[in-house]
C-alpha positions as CSV (number, residue, x, y, z in Angstrom):
1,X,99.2,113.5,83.4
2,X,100.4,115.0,80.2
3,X,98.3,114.9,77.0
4,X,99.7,113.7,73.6
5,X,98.6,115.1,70.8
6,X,99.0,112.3,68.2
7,X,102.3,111.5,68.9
8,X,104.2,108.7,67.8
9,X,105.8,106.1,70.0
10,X,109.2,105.7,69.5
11,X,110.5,102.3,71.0
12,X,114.1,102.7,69.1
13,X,116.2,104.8,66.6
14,X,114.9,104.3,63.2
15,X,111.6,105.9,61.8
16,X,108.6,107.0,64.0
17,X,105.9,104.7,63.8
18,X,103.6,107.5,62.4
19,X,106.4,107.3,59.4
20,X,106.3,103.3,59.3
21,X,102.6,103.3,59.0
22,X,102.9,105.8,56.4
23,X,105.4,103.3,54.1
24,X,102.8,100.3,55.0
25,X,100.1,102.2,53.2
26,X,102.5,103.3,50.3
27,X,103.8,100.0,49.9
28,X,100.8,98.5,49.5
29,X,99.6,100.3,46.8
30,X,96.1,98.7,46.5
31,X,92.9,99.1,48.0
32,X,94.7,97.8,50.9
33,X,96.6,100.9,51.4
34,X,93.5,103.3,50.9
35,X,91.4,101.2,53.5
36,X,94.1,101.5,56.1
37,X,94.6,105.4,55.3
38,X,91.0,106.0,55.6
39,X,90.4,104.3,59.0
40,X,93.6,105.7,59.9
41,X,92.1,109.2,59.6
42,X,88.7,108.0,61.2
43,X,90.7,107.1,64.0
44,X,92.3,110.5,64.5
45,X,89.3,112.3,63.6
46,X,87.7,109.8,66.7
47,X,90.3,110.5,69.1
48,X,92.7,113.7,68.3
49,X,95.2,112.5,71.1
50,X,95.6,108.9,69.7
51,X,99.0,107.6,69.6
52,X,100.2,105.5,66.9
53,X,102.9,102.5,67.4
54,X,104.4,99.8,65.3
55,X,104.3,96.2,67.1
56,X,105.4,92.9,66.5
57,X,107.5,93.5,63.3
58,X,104.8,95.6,61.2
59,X,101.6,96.2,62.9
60,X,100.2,99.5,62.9
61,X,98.8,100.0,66.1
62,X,96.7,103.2,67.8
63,X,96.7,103.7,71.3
64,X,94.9,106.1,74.1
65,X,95.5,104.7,77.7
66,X,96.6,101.4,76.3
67,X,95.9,100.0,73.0
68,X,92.2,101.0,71.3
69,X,93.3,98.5,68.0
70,X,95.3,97.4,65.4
71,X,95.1,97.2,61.7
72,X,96.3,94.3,60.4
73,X,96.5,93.7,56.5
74,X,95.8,90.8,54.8
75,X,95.5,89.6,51.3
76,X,91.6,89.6,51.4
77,X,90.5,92.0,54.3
78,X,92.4,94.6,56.5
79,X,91.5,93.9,59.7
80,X,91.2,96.8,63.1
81,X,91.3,94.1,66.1
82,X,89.9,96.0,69.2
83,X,92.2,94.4,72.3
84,X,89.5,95.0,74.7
85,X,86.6,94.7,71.8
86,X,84.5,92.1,74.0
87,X,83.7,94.5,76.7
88,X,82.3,97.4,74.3
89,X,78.9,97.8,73.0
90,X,78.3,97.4,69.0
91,X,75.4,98.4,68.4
92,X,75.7,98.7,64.7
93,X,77.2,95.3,64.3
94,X,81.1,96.7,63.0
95,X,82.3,93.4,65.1
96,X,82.3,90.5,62.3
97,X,85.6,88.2,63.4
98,X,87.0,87.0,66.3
99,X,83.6,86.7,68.0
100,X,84.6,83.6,69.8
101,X,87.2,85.3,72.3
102,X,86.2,86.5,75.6
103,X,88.6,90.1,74.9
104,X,89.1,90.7,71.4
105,X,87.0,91.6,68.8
106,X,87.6,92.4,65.5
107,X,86.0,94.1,62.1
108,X,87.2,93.0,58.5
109,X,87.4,95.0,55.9
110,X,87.0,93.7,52.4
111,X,87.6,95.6,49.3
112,X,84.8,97.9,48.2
113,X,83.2,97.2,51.4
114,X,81.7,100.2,53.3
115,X,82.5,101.7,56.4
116,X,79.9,103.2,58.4
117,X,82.1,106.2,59.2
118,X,80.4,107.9,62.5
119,X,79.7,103.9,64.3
120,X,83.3,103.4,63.6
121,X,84.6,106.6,65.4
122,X,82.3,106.0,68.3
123,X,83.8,102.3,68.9
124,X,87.0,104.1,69.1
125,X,85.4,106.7,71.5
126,X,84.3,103.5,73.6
127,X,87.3,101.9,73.6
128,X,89.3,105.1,74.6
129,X,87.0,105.4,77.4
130,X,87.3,101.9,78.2
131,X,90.8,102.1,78.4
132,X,90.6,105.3,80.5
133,X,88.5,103.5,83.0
134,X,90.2,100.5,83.1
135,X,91.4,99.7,87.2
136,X,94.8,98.4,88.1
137,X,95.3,95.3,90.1
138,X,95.4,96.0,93.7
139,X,99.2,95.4,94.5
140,X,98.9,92.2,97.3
141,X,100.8,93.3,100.2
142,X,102.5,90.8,102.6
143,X,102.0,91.1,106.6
């Protein structure tokens, strides 16, 4: 298997999503744009061989084995929606929306709001392993 090192996925020409995510942040110029920078670098600092993507017209998206979340902004929070957030342990309580779903969970971020650095990063580290862990369907053969 070969390891990427932070690398962006490129889906088509145009700029990396590492460079897309980077505008995002500029173009928001608010505390918007901060938030998303700083749990962008918690996530890397988490998981060194993360890969970033840009989704469904805009979404920033970090992945490791499939996707570990997203961070979606809003007008009042930026939100990191785990995909597989229902089946990892939160001990510190990060998980406060989406609690209803039986796979994703999610963590809004309001402006001057703190982030408990080290639980964040190792949510990530659980969801990398997660992902890692995760088993394929068994392919159904016919007789």
């Amino acid at each position: 298997m070969k390891k990427a090192t932070m690398v962006a996925k490129k889906d088509s020409d145009g700029p990396s999503p590492s460079k897309l995510i980077d505008g995002r942040i500029k173009e928001l110029g608010d505390w918007r744009g901060e938030t998303l920078k700083r749990v962008r670098a918690l996530i890397k600092e988490a998981d060194p061989d993360v890969v970033e993507a840009w989704k469904w017209r805009g979404v920033p998206v970090w992945e490791h084995d499939g996707i570990i979340c997203t961070g979606e902004t809003y007008k009042a929070v930026v939100k990191l929606t785990f995909a597989r957030g229902a089946a990892l342990d939160d001990p510190a309580g990060l998980f406060n929306s989406s609690l209803d779903g039986n796979v994703r969970r999610a963590i809004d971020i309001g402006e001057g709001a703190d982030i408990n650095e080290k639980a964040l990063k190792a949510l990530i580290r659980a969801a990398v392993e997660l992902n890692a862990t995760k088993k394929k369907k068994p392919v159904k053969r016919s007789a």
